[in-house]
N, C-alpha and C positions, 0 to 999 in steps of 0.2 A: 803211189805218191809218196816220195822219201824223203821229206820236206828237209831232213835232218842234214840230206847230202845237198842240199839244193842251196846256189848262191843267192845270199840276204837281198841283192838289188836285182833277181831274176824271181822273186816271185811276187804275184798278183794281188792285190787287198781283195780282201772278200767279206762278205756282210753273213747273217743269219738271212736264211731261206724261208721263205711263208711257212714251209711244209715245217721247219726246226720250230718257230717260233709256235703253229698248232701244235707240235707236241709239248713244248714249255708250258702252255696253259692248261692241258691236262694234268700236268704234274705238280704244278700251286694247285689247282683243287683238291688235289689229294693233299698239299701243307694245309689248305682251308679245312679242310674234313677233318684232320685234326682238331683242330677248335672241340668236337665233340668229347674230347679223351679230357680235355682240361676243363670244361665247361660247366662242371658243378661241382666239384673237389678237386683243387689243386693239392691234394694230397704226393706223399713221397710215389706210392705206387701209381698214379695215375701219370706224374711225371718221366717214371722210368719207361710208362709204354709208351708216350710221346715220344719221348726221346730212341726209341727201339725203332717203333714206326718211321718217325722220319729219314731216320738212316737209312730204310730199308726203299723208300721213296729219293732218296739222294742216290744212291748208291746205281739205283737203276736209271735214272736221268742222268747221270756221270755215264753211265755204260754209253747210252747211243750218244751224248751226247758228243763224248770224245770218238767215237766211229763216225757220226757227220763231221766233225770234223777235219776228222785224216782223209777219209774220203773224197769230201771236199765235190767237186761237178759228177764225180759217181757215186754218190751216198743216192741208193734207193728210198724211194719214198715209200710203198707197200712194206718195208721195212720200219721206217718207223710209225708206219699207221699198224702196224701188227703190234709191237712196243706201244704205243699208245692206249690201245686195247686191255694188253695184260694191264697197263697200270691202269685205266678203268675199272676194271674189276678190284683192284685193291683198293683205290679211293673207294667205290661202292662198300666194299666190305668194309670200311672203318667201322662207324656208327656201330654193326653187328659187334666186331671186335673189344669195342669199349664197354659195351655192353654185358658182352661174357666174362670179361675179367674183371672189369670192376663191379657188375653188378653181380659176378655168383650166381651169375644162373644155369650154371651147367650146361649149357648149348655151344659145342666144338663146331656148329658147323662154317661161322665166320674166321674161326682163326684157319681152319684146314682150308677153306678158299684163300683166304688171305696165301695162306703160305705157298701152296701150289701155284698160284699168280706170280708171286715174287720170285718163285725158282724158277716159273717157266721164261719170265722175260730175261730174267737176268741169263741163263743158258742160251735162249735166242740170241738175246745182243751182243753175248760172248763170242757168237760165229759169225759178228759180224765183218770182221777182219778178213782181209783174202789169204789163205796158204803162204808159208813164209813170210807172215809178218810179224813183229815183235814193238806193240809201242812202248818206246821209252820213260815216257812221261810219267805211267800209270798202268802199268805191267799186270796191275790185278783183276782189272776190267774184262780181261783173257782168260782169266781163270776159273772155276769154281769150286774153289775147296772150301770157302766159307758157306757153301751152301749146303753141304752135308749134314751138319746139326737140321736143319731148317727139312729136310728131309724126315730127319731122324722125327722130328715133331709131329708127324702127321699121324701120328700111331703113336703119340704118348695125353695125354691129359693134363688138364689144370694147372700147375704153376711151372710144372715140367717145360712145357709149351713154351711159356717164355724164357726160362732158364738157358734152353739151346737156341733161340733166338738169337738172344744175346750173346751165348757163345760164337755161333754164327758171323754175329756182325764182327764180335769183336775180333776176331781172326780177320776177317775184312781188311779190319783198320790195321790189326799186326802188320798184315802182307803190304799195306798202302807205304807202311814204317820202313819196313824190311829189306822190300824185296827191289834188288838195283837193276832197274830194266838194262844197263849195260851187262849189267853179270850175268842177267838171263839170257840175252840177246847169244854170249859166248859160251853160255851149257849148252842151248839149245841147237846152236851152229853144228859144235862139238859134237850132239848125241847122232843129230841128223848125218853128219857124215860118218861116224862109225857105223851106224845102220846101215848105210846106203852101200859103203866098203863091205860088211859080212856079207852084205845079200848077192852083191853084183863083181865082188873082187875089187880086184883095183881098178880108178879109172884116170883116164884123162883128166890133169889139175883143172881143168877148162868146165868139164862137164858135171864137178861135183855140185850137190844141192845148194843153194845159198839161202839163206833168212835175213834178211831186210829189217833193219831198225828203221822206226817212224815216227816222228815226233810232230806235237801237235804244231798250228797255224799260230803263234801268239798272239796276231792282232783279233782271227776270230773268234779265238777262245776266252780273251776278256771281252769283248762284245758278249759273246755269250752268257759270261758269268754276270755282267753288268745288266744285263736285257731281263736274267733270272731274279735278280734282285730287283728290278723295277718293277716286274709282273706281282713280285712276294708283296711288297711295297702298297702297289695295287689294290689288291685281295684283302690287306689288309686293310684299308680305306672302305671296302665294301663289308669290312665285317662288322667295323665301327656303324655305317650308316644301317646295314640291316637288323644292329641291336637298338640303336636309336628310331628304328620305326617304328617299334614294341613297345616304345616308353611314351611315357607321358609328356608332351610339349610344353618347356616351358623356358625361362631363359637358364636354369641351371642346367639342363640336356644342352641348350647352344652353347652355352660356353664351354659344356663336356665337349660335345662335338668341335667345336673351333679348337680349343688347346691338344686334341686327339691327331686332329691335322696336322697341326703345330710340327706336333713332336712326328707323325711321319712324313710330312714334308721335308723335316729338316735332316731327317737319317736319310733321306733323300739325298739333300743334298751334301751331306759329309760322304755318304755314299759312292756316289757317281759322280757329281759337280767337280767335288774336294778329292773323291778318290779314286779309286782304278780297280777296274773288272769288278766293281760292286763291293770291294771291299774299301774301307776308311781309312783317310790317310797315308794308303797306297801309293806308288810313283813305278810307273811301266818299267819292267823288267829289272825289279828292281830282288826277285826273288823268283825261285823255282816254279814251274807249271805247279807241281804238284802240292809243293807248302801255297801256293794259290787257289786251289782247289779246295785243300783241307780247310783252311781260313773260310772262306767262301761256303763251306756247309754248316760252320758253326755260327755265322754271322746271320745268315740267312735263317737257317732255326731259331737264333735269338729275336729278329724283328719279327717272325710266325708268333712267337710265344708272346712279346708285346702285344700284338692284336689281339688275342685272345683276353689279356688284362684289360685294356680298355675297353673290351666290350662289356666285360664282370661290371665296369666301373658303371658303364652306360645303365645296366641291372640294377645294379646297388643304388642309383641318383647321390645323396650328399651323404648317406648313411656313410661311417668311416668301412673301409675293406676289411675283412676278415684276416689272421695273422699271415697264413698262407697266402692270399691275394695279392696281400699289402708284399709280402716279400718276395713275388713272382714277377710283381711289375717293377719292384726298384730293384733286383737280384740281375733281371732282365736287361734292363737298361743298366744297371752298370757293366753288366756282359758285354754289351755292343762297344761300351766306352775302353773296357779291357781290352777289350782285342784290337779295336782302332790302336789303343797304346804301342801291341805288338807291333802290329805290320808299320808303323809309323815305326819304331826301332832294327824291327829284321831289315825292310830296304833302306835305313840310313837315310830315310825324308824327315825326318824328326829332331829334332838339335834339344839338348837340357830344356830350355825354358818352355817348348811347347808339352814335352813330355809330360814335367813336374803340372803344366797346368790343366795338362786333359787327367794327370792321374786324380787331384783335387777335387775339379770340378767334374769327372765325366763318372770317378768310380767312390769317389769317400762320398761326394755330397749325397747320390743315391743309394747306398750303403745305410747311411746316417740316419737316415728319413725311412728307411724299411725297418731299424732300429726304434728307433724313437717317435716315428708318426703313430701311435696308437691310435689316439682321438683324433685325426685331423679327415679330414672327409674324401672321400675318392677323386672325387673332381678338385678338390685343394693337391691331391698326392701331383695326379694327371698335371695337371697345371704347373708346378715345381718340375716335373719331368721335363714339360716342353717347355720352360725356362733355362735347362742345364742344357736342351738342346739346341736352343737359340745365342748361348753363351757359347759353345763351341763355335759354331756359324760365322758370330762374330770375332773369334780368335783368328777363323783362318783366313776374313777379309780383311783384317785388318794388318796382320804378320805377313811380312813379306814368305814366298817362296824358301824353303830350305835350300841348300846348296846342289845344285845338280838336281832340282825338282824338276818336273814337267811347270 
């Protein structure tokens, strides 16, 4: 399937598959499992292995997800229920994971499952591709040179461990930067017919090898990206409600819980209502697969890591948050409102006066209040959040459409 060649009024709308959409929710559980890494110190290190983790959970849900996609009516399914699998085993190993690193306990054997999981899926889903194919979109997917560190770890100890982790990923993201599926698409043509010429001599122009560029489906891949965010969304509504069954009933827990909803209701709806493939303030093609993608793992990690704050909040009842806490949940949330800013100026759906008002209200006010809320009580903080988010809401029901918006 060469979507790339294929004319825009000859091809088929097509939806997310039962079989895609069970694999989607194995892979929030594993964002959910995270909760564990943050759950009793939001300290700098506990952060860094969240943030390590999840990439490492993004990265491999990018893999097949962009193979069901290209694939499209021939995406096997015993393929992604084997994918499914590996990242089973890595959700499973979080908990261990968090465990040995933050708590110093000297026991490798969760991170060496972890890591073996992670290499083994991500190598599986790299052969997902048939022979001769090159996708465009996201070239890296095909690859595994960012997994050699992550090798390399399985035979080294303690903060080593994660050291190449992180190199690992970070090469990832280099190559994601980097690397121009078009210019690969012409090494690789290149190399394969030099090859094919030493071995066989010359041949007929007709019979030499060719590699196929493939780019993805855009209507199903924001579907996808949009479906991933409302699952993340989801999960986090179940995480809020599973700390509030632990706490003591009373109308301060209601009103935590009702302003919790609030506020992910409402990235809901800036989300997906307001925006496109799950990202805020979005407008359809209005920007690269791949700067969609990238946006789309950041955004996604940041409403993960909100859930995890409100449920602190849910623990804490009116007690004010801890400094860490307190700055994870307004840090967070102005994250989400940062990046809305971007993608609202990268696709040109944003004009001066929405900009200047999501920059005020979406990142100074929460800024402000991570600054200066010392004394003010968690469900007071909670409550201002989903006030800044109900103020957005109402900005974009009330502003007309940008120029050339959806």
């Amino acid at each position: 399937m060469n979507t790339a060649d294929e004319a825009e009024d000859t091809r088929t709308e097509r939806h997310a598959s039962w079989a895609e959409l069970f694999f989607d929710l194995v892979v929030v559980a594993g964002v959910a499992a995270l909760a564990h890494v943050l759950g009793s110190e939001p300290d700098a290190a506990a952060l860094g292995l969240y943030t390590l983790l999840f990439l490492a959970f993004w990265l491999s849900w990018t893999t097949f997800m962009l193979y069901s996609n290209v694939a499209a009516g021939k995406t096997r399914v015993i393929r992604l229920m084997i994918g499914m699998f590996g990242l089973g085993v890595m959700v499973a190993s979080v908990p261990g994971v968090a465990h040995s690193v933050l708590g110093h306990d000297g026991d490798a054997h969760p991170t060496t499952v972890f890591a073996i999981a992670y290499i083994a899926t991500r190598v599986y889903g790299s052969r997902s591709w048939r022979r001769g194919e090159v996708l465009l979109d996201f070239p890296v997917v095909q690859y595994s040179a960012g997994l050699l560190p992550w090798i390399a770890s399985i035979w080294v100890d303690g903060r080593w461990t994660l050291v190449l982790w992180a190199v690992g990923i970070a090469l990832d993201l280099l190559l994601i930067l980097a690397v121009s599926g078009d210019k690969l698409l012409k090494q690789a043509q290149t190399a394969l017919t030099t090859r094919a010429g030493s071995r066989h001599g010359a041949r007929p122009e007709g019979k030499l090898p060719v590699i196929h560029g493939v780019s993805v489906d855009p209507a199903h891949f924001s579907e996808r990206l949009g479906l991933f965010m409302i699952i993340v969304l989801g999960e986090s509504v179940v995480q809020v409600i599973g700390a509030a069954a632990e706490a003591h009933y009373d109308v301060g827990v209601l009103a935590t819980g009702l302003a919790s909803f609030v506020l992910l209701a409402g990235m809901f709806g800036l989300s997906v209502v307001f925006g496109y493939a799950g990202l805020p303030h979005l407008r359809a093609g209005r920007i690269p697969a791949r700067a969609a993608l990238g946006l789309h793992c950041l955004v996604t990690g940041v409403v993960a890591t909100v859930a995890v704050s409100l449920s602190s909040v849910m623990k804490h009842g009116s007690d004010p948050l801890p400094g860490q806490g307190r700055w994870l949940l307004c840090g967070a949330v102005a994250t989400y409102f940062a990046l809305g800013v971007v993608t609202g100026v990268a696709s040109h759906s944003s004009d001066m006066q929405r900009t200047i008002s999501r920059i005020i209200t979406g990142i100074v006010v929460p800024l402000l209040l991570g600054l200066l809320a010392h004394g003010i009580g968690g469900r007071t903080l909670v409550a201002c959040m989903a006030l800044v988010v109900l103020a957005h809401l109402w900005f974009e029901r009330r502003m007309a459409p940008a120029e050339g918006g959806a």
